[in-house]
C-alpha positions as CSV (number, residue, x, y, z in Angstrom):
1,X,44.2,-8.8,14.4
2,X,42.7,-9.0,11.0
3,X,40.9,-11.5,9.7
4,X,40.3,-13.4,6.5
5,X,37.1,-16.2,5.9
6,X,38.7,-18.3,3.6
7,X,34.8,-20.1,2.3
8,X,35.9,-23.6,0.3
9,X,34.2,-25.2,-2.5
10,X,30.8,-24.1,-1.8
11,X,30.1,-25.9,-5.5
12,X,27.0,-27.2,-7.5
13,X,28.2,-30.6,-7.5
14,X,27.9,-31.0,-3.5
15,X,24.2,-30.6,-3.5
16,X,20.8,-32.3,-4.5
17,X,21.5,-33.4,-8.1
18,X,25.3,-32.8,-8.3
19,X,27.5,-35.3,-8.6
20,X,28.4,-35.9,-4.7
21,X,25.9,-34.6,-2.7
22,X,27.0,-34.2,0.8
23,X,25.7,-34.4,4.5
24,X,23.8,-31.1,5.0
25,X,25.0,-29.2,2.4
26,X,22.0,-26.9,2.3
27,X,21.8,-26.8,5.5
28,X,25.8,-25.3,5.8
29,X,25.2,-23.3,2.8
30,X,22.3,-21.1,5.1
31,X,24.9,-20.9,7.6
32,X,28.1,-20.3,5.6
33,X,25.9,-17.2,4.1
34,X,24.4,-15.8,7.6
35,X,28.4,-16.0,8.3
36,X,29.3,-14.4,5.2
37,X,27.5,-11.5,6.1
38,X,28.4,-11.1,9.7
39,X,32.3,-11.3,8.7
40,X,31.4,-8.3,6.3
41,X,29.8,-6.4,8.8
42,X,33.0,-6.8,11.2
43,X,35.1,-5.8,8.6
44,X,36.4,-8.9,7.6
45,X,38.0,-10.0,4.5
46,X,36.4,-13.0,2.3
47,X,37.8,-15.4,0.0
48,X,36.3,-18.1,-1.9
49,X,37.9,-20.8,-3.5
50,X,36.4,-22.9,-6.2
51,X,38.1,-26.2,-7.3
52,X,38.3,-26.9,-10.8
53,X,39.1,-31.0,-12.1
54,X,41.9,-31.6,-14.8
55,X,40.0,-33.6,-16.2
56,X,37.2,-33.3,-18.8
57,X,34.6,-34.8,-16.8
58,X,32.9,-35.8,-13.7
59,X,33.1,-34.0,-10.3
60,X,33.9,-30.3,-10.9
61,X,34.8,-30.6,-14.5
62,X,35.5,-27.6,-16.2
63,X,32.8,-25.0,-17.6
64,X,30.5,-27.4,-15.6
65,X,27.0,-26.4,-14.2
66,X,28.4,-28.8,-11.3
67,X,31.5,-26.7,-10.8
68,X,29.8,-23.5,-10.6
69,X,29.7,-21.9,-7.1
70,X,26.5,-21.5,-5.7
71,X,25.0,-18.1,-6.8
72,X,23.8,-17.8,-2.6
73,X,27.1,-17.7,-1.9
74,X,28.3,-15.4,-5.0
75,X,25.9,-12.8,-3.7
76,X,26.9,-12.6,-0.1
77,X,30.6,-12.9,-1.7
78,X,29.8,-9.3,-3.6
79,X,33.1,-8.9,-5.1
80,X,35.1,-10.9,-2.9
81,X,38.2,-12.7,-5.0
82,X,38.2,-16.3,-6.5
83,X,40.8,-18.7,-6.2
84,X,41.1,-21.1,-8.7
85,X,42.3,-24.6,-7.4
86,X,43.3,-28.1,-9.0
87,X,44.4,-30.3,-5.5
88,X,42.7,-30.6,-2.1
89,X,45.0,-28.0,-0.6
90,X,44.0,-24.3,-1.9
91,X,47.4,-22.8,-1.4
92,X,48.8,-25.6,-3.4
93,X,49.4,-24.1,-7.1
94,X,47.2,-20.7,-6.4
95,X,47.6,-16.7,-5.7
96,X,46.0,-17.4,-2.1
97,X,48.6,-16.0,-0.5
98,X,48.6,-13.1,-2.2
99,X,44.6,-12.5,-0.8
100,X,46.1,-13.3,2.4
101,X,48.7,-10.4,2.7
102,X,47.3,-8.4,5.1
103,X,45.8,-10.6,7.3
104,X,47.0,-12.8,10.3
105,X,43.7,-15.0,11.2
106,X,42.1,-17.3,8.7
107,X,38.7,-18.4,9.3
108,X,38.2,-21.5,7.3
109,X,34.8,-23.3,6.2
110,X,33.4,-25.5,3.2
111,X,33.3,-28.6,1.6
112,X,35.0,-31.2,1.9
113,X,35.9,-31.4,6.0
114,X,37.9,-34.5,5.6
115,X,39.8,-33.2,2.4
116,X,40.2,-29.6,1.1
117,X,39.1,-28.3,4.4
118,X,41.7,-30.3,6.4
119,X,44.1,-30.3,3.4
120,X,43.9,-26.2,3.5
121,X,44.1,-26.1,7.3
122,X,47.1,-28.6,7.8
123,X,49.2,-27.4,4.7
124,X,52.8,-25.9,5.5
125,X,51.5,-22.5,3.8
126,X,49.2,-22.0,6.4
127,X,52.2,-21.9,8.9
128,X,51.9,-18.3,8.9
129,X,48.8,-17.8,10.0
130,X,46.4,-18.6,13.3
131,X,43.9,-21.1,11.8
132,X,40.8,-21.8,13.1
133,X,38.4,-23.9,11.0
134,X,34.9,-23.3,12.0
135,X,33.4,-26.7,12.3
136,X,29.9,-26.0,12.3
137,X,30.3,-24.6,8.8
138,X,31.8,-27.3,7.0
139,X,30.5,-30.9,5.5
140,X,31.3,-34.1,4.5
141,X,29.7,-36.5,2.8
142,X,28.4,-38.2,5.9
143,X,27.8,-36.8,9.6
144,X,30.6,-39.4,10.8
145,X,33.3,-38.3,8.0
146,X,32.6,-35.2,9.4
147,X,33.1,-35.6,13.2
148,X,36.3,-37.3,12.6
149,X,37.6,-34.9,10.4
150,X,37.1,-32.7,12.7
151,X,38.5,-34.0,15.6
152,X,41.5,-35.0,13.6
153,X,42.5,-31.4,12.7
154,X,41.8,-30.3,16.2
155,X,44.6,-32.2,16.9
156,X,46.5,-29.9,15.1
157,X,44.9,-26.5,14.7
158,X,41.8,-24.7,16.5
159,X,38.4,-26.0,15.7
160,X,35.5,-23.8,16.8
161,X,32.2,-22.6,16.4
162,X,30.5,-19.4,14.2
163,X,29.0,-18.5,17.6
164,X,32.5,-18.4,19.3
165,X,34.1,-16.3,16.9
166,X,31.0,-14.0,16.3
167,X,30.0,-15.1,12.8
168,X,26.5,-16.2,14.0
């Protein structure tokens, strides 16, 4: 089974002094990273999508400090490819699916739990593939938004931990 960690929106604008700071962000960040790494070391693929606003300002505007991702996560990328996004859901408009070619397991963490990582997880394009969104590597922008979200796409799709699929 190969494997893809799909890392969302790990953006300037979620953290101290961005636009919408969220619950731990930091905190995730650390942990998204030590995961980063472990996937690499397993031979797993990594893809990182950054969202990108239409419009001139505000959350994630274009050539924006804010919309940046974070250089943490840049450097335990090393090379990995960027999706571009405009809407919640990262296959929606994109070349994701292209990344995703040879792979049958998408690993998905980031920001927002309750939108683009739910958004990605639940969209019909992800039909094709086992999903399993690593909760313990996503935010919100409070610890509640972020338990139901949660609990909501478990409903529908796995939710697990870094430790049970070996990324910590």
């Amino acid at each position: 089974m190969s494997r893809t960690l799909l890392v969302i929106d790990i953006q300037n604008d979620y953290f101290t002094g961005g636009t919408l700071p969220l619950w731990q962000a930091e905190q995730t960040e650390a942990r998204i990273v030590d995961a980063m790494t472990k996937a690499r070391e397993a031979g797993d693929k990594i893809v990182l999508v950054q969202h990108i606003s239409n419009a001139k300002a505000g959350l994630f505007a274009p050539n924006s400090k804010g919309s940046e991702i974070r250089p943490a996560i840049l450097d335990a990328a090393s090379g990995a490819p960027v999706v571009v996004k405009h809407f919640a859901d990262a296959f929606q408009e994109t070349e994701l699916k292209d990344h995703l070619q040879d792979g049958d397991e998408l690993l998905i963490c980031g920001m927002m739990t309750q939108n683009c990582v739910a958004f990605t997880a639940l969209s019909r394009d992800a039909d094709p593939y086992r999903i399993r969104v690593i909760g313990d590597l996503c935010s919100a922008p409070l610890e509640v938004v972020h338990a139901i979200a949660l609990n909501a796409i478990g409903s529908k799709t796995d939710v697990v931990t870094a430790d049970e699929i070996g990324l910590n």
